[in-house]
C-alpha positions as CSV (number, residue, x, y, z in Angstrom):
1,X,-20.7,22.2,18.9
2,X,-18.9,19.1,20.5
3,X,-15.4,17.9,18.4
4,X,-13.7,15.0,19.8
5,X,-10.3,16.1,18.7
6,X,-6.7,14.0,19.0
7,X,-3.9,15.5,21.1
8,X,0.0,14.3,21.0
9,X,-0.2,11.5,24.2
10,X,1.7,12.2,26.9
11,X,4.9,10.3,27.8
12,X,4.4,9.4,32.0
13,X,0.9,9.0,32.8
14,X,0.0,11.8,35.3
15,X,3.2,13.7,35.2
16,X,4.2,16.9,32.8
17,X,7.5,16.5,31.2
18,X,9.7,19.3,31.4
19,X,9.2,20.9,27.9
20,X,5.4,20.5,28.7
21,X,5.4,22.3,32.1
22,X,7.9,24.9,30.8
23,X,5.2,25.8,28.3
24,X,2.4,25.5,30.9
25,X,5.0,28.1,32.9
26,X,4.7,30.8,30.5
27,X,1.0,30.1,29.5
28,X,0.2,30.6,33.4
29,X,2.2,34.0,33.3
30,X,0.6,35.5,30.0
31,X,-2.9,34.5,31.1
32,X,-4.6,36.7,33.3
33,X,-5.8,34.7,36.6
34,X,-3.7,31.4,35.4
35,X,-2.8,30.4,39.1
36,X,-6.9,30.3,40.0
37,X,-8.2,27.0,41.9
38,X,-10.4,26.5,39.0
39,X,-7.8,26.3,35.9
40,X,-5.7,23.5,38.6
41,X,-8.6,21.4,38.6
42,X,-9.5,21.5,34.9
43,X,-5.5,20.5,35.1
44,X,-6.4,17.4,37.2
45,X,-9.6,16.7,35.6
46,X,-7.5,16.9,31.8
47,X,-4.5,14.7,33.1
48,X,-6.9,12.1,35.0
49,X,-8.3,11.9,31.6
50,X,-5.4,10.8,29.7
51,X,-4.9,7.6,31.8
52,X,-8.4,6.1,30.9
53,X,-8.2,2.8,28.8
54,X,-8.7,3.9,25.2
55,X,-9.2,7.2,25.7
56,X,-5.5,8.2,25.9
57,X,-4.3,11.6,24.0
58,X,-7.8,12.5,23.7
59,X,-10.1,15.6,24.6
60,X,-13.4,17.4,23.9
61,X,-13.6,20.7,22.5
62,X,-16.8,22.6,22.4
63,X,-17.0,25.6,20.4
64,X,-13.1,25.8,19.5
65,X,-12.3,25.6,23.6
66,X,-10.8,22.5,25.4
67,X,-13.3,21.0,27.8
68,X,-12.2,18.8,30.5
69,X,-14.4,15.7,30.5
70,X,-16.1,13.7,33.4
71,X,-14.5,11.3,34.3
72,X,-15.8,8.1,33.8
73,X,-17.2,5.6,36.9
74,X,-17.4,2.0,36.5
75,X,-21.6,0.9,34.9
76,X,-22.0,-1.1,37.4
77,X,-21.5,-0.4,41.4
78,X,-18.8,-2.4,42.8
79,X,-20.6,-4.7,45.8
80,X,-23.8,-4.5,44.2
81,X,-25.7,-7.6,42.4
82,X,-24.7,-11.1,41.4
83,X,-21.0,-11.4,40.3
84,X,-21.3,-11.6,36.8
85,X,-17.4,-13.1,35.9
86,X,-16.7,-13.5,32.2
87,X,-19.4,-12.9,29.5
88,X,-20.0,-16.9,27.9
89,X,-19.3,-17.0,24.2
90,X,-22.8,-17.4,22.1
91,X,-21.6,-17.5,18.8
92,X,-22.2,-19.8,16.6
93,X,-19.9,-23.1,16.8
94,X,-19.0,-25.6,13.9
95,X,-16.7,-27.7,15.8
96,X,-13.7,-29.4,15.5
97,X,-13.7,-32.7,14.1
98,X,-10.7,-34.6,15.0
99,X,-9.7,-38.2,14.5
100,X,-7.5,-39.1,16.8
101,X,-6.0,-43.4,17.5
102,X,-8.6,-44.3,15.2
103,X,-10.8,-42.4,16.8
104,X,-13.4,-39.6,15.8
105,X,-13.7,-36.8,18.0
106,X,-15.9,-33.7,18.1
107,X,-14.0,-30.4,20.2
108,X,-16.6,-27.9,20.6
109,X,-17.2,-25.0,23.9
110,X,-19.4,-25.6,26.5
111,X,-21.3,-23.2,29.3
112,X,-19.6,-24.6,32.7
113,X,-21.4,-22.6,36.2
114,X,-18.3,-22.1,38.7
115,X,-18.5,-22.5,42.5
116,X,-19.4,-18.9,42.9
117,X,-22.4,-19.4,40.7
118,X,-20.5,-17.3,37.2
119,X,-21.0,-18.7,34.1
120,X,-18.4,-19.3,31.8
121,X,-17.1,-21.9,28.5
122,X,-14.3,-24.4,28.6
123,X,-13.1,-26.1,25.5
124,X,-14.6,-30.0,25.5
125,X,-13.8,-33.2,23.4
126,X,-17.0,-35.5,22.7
127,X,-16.2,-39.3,21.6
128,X,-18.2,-39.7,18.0
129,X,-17.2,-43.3,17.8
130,X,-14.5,-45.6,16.6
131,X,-13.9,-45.3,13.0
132,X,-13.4,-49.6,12.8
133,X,-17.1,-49.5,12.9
134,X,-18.2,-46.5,11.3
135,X,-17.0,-44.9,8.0
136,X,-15.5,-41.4,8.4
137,X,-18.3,-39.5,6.5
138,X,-20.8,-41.5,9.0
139,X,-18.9,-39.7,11.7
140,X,-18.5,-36.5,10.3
141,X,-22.6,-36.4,10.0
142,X,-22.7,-37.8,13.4
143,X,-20.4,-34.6,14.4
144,X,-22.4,-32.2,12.9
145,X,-25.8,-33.7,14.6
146,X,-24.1,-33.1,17.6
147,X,-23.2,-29.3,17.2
148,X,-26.4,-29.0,16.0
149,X,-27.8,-29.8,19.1
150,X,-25.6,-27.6,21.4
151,X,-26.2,-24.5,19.0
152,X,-29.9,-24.7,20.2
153,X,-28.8,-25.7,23.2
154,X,-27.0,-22.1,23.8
155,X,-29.6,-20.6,21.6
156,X,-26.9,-19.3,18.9
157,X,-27.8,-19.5,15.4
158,X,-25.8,-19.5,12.2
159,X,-24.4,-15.5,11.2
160,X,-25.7,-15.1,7.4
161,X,-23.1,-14.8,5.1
162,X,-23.0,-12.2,2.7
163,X,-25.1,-12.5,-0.1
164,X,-27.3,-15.5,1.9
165,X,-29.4,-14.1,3.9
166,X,-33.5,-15.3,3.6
167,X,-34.2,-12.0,1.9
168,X,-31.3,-12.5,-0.5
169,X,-32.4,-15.7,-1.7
170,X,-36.4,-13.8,-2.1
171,X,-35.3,-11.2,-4.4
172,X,-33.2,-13.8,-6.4
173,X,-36.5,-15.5,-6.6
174,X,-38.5,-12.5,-7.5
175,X,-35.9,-11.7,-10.5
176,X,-35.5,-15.4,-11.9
177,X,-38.6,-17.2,-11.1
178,X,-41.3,-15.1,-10.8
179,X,-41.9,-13.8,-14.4
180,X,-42.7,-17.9,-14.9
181,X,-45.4,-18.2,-13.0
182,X,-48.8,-17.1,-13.6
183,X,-49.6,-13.4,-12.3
184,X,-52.5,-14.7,-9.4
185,X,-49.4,-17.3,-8.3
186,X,-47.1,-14.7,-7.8
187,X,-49.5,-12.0,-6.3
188,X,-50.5,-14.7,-3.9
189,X,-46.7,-15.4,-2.4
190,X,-46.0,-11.7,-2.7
191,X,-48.8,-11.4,-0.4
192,X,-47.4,-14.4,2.1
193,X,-44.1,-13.1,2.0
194,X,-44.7,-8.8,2.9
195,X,-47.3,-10.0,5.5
196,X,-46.0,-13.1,7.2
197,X,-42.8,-14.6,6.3
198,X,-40.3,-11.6,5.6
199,X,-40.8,-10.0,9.0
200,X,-39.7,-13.5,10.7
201,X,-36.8,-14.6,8.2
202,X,-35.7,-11.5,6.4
203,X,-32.1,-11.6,7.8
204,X,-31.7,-15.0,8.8
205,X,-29.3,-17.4,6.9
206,X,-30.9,-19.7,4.4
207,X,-29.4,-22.9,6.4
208,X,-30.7,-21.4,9.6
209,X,-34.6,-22.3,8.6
210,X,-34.3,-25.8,10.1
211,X,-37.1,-28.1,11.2
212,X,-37.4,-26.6,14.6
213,X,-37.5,-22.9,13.3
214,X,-40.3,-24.0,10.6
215,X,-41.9,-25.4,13.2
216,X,-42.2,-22.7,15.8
217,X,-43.3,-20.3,12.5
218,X,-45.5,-23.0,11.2
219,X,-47.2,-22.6,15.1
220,X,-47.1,-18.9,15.3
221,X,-49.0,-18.5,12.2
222,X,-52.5,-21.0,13.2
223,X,-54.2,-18.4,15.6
224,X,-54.6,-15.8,12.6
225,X,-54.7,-18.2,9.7
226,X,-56.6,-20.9,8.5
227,X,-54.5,-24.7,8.2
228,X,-54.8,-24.0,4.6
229,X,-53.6,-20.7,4.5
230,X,-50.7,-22.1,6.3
231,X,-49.8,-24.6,4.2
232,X,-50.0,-21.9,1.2
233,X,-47.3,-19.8,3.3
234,X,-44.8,-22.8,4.0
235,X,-45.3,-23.8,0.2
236,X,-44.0,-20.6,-0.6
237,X,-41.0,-20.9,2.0
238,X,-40.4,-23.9,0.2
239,X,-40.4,-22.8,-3.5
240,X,-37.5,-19.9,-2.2
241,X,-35.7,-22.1,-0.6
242,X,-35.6,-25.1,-3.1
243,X,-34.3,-22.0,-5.9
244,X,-31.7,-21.0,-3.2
245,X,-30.9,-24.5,-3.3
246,X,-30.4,-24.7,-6.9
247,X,-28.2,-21.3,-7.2
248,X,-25.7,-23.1,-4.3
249,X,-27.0,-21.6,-1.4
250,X,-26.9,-23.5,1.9
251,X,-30.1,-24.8,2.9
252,X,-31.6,-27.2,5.3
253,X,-33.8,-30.2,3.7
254,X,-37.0,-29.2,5.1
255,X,-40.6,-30.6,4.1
256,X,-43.7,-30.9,5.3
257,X,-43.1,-34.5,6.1
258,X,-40.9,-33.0,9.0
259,X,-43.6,-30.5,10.6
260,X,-46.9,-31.1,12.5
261,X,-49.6,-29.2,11.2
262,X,-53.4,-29.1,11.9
263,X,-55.2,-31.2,9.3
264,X,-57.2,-28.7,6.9
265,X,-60.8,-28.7,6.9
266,X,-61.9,-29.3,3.7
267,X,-65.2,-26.8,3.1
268,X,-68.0,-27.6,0.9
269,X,-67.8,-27.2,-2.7
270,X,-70.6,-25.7,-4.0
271,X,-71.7,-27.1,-7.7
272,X,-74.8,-27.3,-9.9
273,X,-76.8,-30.5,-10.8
274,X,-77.5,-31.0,-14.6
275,X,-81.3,-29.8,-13.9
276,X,-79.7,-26.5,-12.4
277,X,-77.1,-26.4,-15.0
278,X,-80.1,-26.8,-18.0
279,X,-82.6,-24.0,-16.2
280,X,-79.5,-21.3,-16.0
281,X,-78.9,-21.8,-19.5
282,X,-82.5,-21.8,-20.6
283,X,-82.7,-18.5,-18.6
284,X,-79.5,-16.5,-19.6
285,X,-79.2,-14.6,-22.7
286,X,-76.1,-14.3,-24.9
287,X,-73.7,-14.4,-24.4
288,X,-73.7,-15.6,-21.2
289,X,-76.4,-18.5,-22.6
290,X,-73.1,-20.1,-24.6
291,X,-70.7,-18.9,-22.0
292,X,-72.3,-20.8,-19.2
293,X,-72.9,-24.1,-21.3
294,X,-69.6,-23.9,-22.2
295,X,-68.5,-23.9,-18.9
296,X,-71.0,-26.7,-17.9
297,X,-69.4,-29.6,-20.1
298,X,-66.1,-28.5,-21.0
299,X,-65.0,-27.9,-16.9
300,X,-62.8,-25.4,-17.7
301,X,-61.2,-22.8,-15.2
302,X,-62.6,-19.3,-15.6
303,X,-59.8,-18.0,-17.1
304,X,-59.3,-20.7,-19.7
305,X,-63.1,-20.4,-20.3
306,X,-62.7,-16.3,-20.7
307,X,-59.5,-16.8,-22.7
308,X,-60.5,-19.1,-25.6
309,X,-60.3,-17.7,-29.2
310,X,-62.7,-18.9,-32.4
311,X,-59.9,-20.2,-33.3
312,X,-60.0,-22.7,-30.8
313,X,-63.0,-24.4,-32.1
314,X,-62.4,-27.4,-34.4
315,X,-65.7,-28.1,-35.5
316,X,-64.7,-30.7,-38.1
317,X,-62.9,-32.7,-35.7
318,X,-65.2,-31.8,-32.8
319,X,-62.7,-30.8,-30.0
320,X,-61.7,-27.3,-28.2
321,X,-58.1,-26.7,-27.9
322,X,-57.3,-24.8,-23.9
323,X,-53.7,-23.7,-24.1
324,X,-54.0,-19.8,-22.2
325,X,-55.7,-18.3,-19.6
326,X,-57.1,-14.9,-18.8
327,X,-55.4,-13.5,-15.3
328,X,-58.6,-12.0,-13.3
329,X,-57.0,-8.8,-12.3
330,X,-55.7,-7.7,-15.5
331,X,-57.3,-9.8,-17.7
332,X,-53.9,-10.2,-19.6
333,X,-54.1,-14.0,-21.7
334,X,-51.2,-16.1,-21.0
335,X,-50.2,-19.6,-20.7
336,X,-52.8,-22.3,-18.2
337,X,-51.8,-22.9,-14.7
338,X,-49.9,-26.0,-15.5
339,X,-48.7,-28.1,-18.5
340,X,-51.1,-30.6,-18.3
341,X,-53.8,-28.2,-18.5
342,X,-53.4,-27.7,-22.0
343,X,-55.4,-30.3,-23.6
344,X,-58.1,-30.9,-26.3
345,X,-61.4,-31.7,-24.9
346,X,-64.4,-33.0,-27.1
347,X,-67.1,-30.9,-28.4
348,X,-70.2,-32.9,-27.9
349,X,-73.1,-32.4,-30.7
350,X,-75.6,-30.4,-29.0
351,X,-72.5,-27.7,-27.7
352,X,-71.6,-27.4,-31.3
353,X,-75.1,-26.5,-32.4
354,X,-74.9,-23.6,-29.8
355,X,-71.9,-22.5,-30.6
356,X,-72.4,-22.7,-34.8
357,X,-75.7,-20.1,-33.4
358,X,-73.7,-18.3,-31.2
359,X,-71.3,-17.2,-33.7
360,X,-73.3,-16.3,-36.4
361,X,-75.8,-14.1,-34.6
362,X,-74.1,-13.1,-32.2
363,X,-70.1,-13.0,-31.7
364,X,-68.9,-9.6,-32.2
365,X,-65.1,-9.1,-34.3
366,X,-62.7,-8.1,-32.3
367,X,-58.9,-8.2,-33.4
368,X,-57.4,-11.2,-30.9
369,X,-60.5,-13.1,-32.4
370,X,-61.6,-13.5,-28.7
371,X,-64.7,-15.9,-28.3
372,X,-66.0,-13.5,-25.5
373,X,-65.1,-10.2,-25.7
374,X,-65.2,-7.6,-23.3
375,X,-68.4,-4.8,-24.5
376,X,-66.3,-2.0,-23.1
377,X,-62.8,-2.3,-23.3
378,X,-61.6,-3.2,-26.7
379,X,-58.7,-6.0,-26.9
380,X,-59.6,-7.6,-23.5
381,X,-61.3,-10.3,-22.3
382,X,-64.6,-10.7,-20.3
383,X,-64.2,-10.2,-16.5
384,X,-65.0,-13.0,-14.2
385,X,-66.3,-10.9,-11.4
386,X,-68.1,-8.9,-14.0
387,X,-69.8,-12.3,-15.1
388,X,-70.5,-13.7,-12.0
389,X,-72.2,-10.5,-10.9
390,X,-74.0,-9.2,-13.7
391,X,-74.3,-12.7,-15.5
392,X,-74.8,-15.4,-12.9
393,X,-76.3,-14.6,-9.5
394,X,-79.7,-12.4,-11.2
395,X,-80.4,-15.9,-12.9
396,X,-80.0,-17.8,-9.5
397,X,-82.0,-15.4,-7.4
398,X,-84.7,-15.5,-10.4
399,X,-84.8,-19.2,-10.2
400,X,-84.7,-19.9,-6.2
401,X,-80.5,-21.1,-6.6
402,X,-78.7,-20.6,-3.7
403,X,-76.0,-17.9,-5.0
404,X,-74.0,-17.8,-1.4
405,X,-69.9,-18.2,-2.2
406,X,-71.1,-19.7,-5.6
407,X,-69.1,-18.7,-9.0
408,X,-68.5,-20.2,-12.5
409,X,-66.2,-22.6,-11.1
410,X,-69.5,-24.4,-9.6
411,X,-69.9,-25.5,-13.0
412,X,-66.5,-27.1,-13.7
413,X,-67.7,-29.4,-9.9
414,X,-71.0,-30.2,-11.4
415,X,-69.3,-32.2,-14.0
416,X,-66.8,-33.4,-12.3
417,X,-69.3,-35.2,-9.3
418,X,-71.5,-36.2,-12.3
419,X,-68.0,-37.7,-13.8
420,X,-67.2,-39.1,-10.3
421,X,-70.3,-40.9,-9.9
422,X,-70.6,-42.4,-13.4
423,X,-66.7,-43.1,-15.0
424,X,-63.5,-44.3,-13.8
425,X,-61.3,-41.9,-11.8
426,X,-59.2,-42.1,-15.0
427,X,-62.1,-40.3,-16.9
428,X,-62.8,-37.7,-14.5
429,X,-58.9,-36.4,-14.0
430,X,-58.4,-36.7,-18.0
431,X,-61.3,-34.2,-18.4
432,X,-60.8,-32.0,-15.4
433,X,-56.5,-31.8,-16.7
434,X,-54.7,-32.3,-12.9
435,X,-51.4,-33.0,-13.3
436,X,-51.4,-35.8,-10.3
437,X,-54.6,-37.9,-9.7
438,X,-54.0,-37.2,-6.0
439,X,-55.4,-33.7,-6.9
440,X,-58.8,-35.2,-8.3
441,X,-59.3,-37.5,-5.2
442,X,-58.3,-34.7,-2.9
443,X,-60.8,-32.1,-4.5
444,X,-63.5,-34.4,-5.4
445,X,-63.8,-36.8,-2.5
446,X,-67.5,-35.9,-1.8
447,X,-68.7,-37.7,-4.2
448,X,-66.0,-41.0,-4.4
449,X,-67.5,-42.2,-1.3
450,X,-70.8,-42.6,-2.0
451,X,-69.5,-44.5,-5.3
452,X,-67.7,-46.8,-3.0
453,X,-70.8,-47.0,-1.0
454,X,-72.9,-48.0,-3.6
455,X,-70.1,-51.3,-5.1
456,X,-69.6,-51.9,-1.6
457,X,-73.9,-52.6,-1.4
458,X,-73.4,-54.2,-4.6
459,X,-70.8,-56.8,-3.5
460,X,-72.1,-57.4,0.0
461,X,-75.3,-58.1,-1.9
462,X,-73.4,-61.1,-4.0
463,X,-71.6,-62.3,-0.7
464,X,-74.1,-62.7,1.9
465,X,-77.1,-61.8,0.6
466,X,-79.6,-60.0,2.2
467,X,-81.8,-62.7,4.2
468,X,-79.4,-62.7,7.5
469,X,-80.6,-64.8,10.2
470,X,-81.7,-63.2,13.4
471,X,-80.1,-64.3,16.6
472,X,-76.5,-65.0,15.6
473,X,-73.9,-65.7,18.7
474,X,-70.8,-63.9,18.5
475,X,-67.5,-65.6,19.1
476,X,-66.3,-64.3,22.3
């Protein structure tokens, strides 16, 4: 077993005091063969030792015995390679600012190549500008543009301090804003975080996820991921870094104004027509027969759908409250996705019929008074996977419906292009509950244009008619 033990340093490098060779005199003369060639060198080897840089008054000891080390050559051989001179700093640098005459000044290190081609930093003064023209917290932002630019310059970024790191400010969000949002919300950023965004950021500094390192992650990401994926990741950069933000972290003011991203295809939304909509209900027994109309002119998510309670039914007043949702993994009723999706939506005359025969032939009590309850697990909610498999796509094979990438959601689209085609924009976001109308034009936009098409025929109609004459010049 090696010990690295600590010996009393000698007093003149490479020569025994008296007191020590004395004692060396009389260990010689006990041990038996003390004068051999070999116990000199180990001498030599133990004395050459001492006089290494930081390794003075030390020794090795293996197995309770002194050993006399190697001694110890130079890493690299002398002659051989470029000469390397002084290592350049690469920390990080914040700069001096200075003012100076009036003056603003920015002192900062720079890399400076020598004659004989080594590399090393000299301390530098940059002009900022004279303060007679430029307030001093102008200059002081100009200063810190500046060593912004020669930190990625030199490639150094800022050392995390304690308590600040990326992965810091995520577990802070974990603990304080998680348990807010909804369970698929914070399964989904889990998700983005363990696959994609921990493993680049986890022990960076909060203030070092600027534009450009966004950027390059942002770019990274789009040969695995879809543009809409990566927008979902950055959004959830976002949301840790504004909450870092708000506990007094430093951050950078980063959005996705700032980055260039591919433009996100948006796929087709499949939805039913009001004929499909009127054969699936014809052809589906209860309770999927009041489950899917329902769904058909309400537009409600599948989990406020699956979540609603009798109680929800205001028959004298004609409305259905929506204030929870059903999560679709654990089928655990909580709050909507946003504010504004709690609402109450009318309950048109031919729904309530349905739903006045629905109830009393065939609702079964349960004790949360759930409208759909689940037939096997007590206490819980219908499944939406269970009701889109067992419920839905039988009826659409039966009746010719293409059931490719097609859910209960199609029925919440079917209203809304019907909505879309027919009412103000007004109409349709009141009905489907987005909190920002931009939502409802983004989602929706295959129908709006045809909409437009059809006032723009209307109006070109009243302008210039429709008897154009053939022949007409152009105006060069």
């Amino acid at each position: 077993m090696w010990l690295l033990t600590r010996k009393p340093r000698v007093r003149s490098l490479g020569v025994e005091n008296p007191d020590q060779r004395q004692r060396s005199e009389r260990k010689r003369r006990r041990e038996p063969g003390g004068t051999s060639q070999a116990r000199q060198t180990q001498r030599i080897k133990k004395r050459q030792f001492t006089q290494l840089r930081g390794w003075k008054g030390w020794s090795f000891m293996l197995d309770g015995k002194d050993v006399a080390p190697a001694i110890i050559g130079a890493a690299t051989h002398e002659g051989t390679g470029r000469k390397r001179g002084p290592v350049p700093k690469r920390r990080y640098q914040k700069g001096s600012f200075q003012v100076q005459n009036g003056k603003a000044y920015t002192l900062f290190y720079r890399d400076v190549e020598k004659p004989d081609r080594t590399i090393t930093t000299e301390r530098t003064r940059q002009l900022i500008g004279d303060l007679s023209a430029m307030s001093e917290r102008a200059a002081r932002r100009e200063h810190d543009l500046f060593m912004a630019n020669v930190n990625r310059r030199r490639g150094s970024v800022p050392s995390p301090i304690k308590g600040e790191t990326f992965r810091d400010a995520v577990d802070a969000w974990k603990k304080d804003v998680a348990p807010q949002l909804s369970p698929a919300t914070v399964r989904q950023r889990e998700s983005y975080l363990r696959i994609h965004i921990l493993p680049a950021f986890a022990k960076s500094a909060t203030h070092a996820l600027d534009v450009r390192a966004l950027q390059r992650f942002a770019t990274s990401l789009q040969n695995n991921l879809s543009p809409k994926t990566i927008v979902n990741v950055l959004e959830t950069v976002f949301a840790v870094l504004r909450y870092a933000k708000r506990s007094g972290m430093r951050t950078e003011m980063v959005s996705f104004r700032d980055l260039t991203l591919r433009a996100a295809e948006t796929p087709e939304r499949p939805y039913f027509t009001s004929e499909q909509v009127n054969q699936i209900v014809r052809a589906a027994a209860e309770p999927y027969k009041t489950m899917f109309a329902l769904a058909s002119l309400m537009g409600a998510r599948a989990g406020e759908l699956l979540a609603l309670t009798v109680p929800d039914l205001h028959f004298e007043r004609k409305t259905i409250r929506v204030n929870k949702s059903a999560d679709d993994r654990t089928r655990v009723v909580r709050q909507p996705k946003t504010k504004k999706s709690v609402a109450m939506l009318p309950m048109p005359s031919s729904l309530e019929a349905l739903l006045r025969n629905y109830l009393k032939h065939h609702w079964i009590e349960n004790p949360g008074k759930l409208l759909f309850p689940a037939p096997r697990k007590e206490g819980f909610a219908y499944s939406r996977n269970n009701v889109v498999r067992s419920g839905l796509k039988p009826i659409l094979r039966k009746l010719g419906i293409p059931d490719e990438n097609v859910g209960l959601h199609a029925f919440r689209h079917g209203l809304a292009t019907e909505l879309a085609e027919s009412e103000p924009i007004t109409v349709l976001q009141a009905q489907m509950r987005h909190a920002d109308v931009r939502t409802t034009l983004k989602v929706y936009a295959h129908v709006i244009p045809q909409s437009q098409r059809n006032s723009m025929e209307r109006i070109a109609e009243r302008s210039i008619g429709t008897n154009v004459p053939n022949g007409t010049k152009s105006i060069a």
